[in-house]
N, C-alpha and C positions, 0 to 999 in steps of 0.2 A: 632323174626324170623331172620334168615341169609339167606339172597335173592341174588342170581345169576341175572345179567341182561348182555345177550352176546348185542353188538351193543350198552349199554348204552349210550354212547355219543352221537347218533343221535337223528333226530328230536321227533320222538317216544318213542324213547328209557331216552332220559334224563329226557322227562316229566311223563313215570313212574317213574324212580329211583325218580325226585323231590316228587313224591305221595306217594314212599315208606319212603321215610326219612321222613316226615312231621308225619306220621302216627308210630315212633320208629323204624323203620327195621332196620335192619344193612345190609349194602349193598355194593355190590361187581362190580362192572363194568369192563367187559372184554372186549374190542374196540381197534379196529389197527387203528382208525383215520384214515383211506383212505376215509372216508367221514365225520364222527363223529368230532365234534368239542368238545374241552376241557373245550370253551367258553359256552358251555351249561348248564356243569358240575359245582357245588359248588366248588371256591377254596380251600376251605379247610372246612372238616366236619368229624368230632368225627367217627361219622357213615358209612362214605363212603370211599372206598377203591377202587380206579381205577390200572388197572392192563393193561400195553399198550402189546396186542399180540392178535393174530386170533384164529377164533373157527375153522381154520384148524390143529392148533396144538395140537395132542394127550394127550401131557404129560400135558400140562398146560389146555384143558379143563378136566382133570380126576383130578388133584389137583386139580383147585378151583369148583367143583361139586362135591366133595368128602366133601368140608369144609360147603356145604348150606345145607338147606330145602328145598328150590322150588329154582327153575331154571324159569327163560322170558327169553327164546331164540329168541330177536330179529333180531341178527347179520342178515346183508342180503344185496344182492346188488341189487338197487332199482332206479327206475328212466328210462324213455326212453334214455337219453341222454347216463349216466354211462354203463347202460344196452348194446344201440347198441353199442358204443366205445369198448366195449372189453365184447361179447358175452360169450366166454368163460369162462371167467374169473366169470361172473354171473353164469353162468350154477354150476360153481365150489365149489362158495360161498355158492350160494344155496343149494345146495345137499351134500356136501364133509363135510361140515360145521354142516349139520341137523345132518348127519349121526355121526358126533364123537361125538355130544351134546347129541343127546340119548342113544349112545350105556353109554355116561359115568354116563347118569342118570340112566338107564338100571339095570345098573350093581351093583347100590346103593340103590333103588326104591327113587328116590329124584322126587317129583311131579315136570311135566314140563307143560309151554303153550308156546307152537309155535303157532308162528305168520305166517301164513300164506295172503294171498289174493284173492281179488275179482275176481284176473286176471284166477285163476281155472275154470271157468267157459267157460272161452273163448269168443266169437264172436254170443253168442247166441241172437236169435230173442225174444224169449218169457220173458217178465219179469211180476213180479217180482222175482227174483232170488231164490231160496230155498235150503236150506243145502243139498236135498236130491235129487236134480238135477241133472240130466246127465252130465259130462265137454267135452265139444264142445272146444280139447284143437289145431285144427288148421292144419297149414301147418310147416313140423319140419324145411324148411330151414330157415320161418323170425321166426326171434329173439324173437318177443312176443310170438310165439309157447313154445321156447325153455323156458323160463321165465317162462309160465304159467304151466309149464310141469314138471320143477323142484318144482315147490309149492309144485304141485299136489304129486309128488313124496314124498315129506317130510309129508306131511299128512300120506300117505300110512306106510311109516315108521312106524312113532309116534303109527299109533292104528296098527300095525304090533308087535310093542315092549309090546304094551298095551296086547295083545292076546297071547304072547308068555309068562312075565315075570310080567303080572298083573300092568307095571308100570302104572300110574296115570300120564293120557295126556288128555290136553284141545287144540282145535285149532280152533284159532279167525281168521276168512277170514278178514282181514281187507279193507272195502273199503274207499274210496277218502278220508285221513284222511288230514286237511289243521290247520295251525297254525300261529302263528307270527316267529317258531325260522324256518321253512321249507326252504330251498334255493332253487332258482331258475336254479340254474348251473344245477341240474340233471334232467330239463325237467317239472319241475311241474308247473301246469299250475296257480295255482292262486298267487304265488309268484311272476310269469312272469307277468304277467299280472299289477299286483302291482308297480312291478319296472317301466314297462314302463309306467305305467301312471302317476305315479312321476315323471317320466323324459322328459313328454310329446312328447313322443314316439309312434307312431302306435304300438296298439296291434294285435299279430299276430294271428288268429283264425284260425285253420285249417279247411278244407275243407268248409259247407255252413256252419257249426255252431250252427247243428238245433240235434249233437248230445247231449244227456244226461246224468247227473253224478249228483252222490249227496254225498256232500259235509259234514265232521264232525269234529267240533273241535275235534282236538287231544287231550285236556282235558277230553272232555267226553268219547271219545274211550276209554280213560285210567281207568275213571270212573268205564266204563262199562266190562271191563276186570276184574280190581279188585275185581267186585260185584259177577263177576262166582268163581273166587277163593274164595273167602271167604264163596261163598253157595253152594261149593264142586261139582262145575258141571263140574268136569273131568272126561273122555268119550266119550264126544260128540265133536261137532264142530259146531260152532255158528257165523252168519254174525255179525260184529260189523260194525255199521255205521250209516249213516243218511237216512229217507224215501223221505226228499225234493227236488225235481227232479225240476232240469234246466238248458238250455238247455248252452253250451258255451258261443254262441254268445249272450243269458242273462245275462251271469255272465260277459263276456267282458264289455256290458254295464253298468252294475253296479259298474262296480272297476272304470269306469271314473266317472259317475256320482257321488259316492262317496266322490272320488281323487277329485272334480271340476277339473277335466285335461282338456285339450284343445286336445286330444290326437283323433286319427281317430281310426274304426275298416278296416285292411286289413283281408285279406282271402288268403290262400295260403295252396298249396297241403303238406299232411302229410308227400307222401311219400317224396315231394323234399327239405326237413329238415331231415329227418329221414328214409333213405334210407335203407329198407330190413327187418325194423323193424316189419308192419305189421299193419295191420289197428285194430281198436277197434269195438268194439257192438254199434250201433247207440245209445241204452239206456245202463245205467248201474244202475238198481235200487234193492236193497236187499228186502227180504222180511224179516222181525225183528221178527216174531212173538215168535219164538223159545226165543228169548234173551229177549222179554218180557216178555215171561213165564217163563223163567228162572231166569230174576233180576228185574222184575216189572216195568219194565221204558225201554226208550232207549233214543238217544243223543236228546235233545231238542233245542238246541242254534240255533238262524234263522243265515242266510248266511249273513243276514246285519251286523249283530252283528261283525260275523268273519271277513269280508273284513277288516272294522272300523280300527279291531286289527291288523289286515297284515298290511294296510295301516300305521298306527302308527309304525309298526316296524322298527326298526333302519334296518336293514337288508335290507327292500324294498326304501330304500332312493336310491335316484341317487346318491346321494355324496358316499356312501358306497362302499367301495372295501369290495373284500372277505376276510371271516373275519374281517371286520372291526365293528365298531359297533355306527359309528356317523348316523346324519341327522335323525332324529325322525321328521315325517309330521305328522300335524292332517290334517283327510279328512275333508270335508267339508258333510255338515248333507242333505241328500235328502229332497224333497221335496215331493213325492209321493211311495209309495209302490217299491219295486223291482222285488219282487219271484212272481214265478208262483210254486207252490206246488200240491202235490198230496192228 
């Protein structure tokens, strides 16, 4: 197979392309590096062909989607940080982006999965979350309106393209996906958290901490993606993610306890970090059963497991500058349970 991945270079994104090249693919990586690092990406590989430009560009998403089989449209601009810093510019990515990647598979029937998000849903009370959910997508001046809206939007495309032109479209809401290559710069929380408590730093916990998210290797999200394409579940739209629910200021605890950091938890308002952005859903938990029923399984790895590997990541070192890739920590092994799960 000849596989298109827009956004390769990111954190998501490289640990598919690495899943497709293990398994023979030949693989095509289209990424402007405005967040995507090269450092993710194999230096050099038989297989793999990185191409530096945007999936705002016409001519160059319609040539190399004219050269694949399947298209992983992850390109996307993502992150509270990057998000509020230039609103617009996500709104653009998001949507301007979706819309040239299908029109140009559209127009060839090249099967596509858009990667969408959890954030469709919006600010809702009731969980657990279900595909087939109303989106509660907000208020359109903050930013996480605009963000959650643009998803939504590209979804609508996708099976809009699908009912028009038959194309063959899958869309993975992806929620809290965490790793060892994820950076901290654009907001995410358990990479922050990571650093600072290597660096024995207060961790910053917004508001009381007593909100909820559940947490999934990005390996297994990847897993779990690959396992719909391969059992041809294009059509639908499926939560990928984790069912183990805890709470922030849980997981603040645990990245110290972990780290053995000396490190305190502070508490400090959302919005006076991230001004306009937009508060989140006290819970945020998926309901998987669709993606159960569809690939038999879903992500299993506990959250201990994960920190472990964040913590070891050169990345969460204090010595580390961006990009760089020294100071590997081993965390220190708990002595009693962490999770509270559902």
């Amino acid at each position: 197979m000849r596989v298109l991945v827009t956004g390769g270079a990111g954190f998501i994104g490289s640990s598919l392309v690495e899943s497709l090249l293990a398994d023979g693919e030949d693989v095509v990586v289209l990424d402007d590096f405005s967040s995507g690092r090269r450092a993710n990406l194999p230096a050099t590989h038989g297989r793999l062909r990185v191409v530096v430009g945007s999936v705002l560009d016409d001519a160059t998403v319609e040539r190399l989607v004219g050269e694949v089989d399947h298209v992983y449209h992850l390109a996307a601009a993502v992150g509270v940080s990057l998000v509020g810093r230039a609103p617009r510019h996500g709104l653009e990515a998001n949507t301007l982006g979706t819309l040239r990647v299908l029109a140009a598979a559209a127009a060839r029937g090249v099967p596509t999965v858009v990667a969408s998000s959890s954030e469709v849903y919006g600010a809702r009370d009731a969980v657990p979350y279900r595909e087939a959910d109303a989106m509660c997508l907000g208020v359109p001046s903050e930013v996480r309106s605009g963000y959650s809206c643009a998803k939504a939007w590209g979804e609508c495309l996708a099976f809009a393209h699908a009912a028009e032109s038959g194309l063959p479209v899958l869309v993975v809401r992806l929620f809290n996906t965490v790793g060892p290559r994820q950076r901290a710069r654009y907001g995410m929380v358990l990479p922050r958290f990571a650093r600072q408590a290597l660096a024995g730093e207060p961790l910053t916990v917004y508001s009381d901490g007593r909100q909820t998210r559940c947490f999934a290797h990005v390996e297994d999200v990847v897993s779990a993606i690959r396992a719909l394409v391969a059992r041809d579940r294009f059509g639908a739209v499926f939560n990928v993610g984790s069912e183990a629910e805890v709470t922030i200021g849980e997981l603040a605890n645990c990245v110290v306890r972990r780290a053995g950091s000396p490190s305190r938890i502070e508490h400090a308002a959302f919005e006076s970090h991230h001004p306009g952005f937009g508060g989140g859903p006290r819970r945020r938990v998926p309901d998987l059963s669709a993606l159960r029923q569809a690939i038999g399984a879903v992500p299993q790895r506990s959250l201990d497991s994960i920190i472990d590997e964040v913590l070891r990541s050169p990345r969460s070192s204090p010595l580390a500058q961006p990009g760089d890739s020294r100071g590997t920590t081993r965390p220190r092994a708990p002595s009693r349970p962490l999770l509270r799960t559902r």
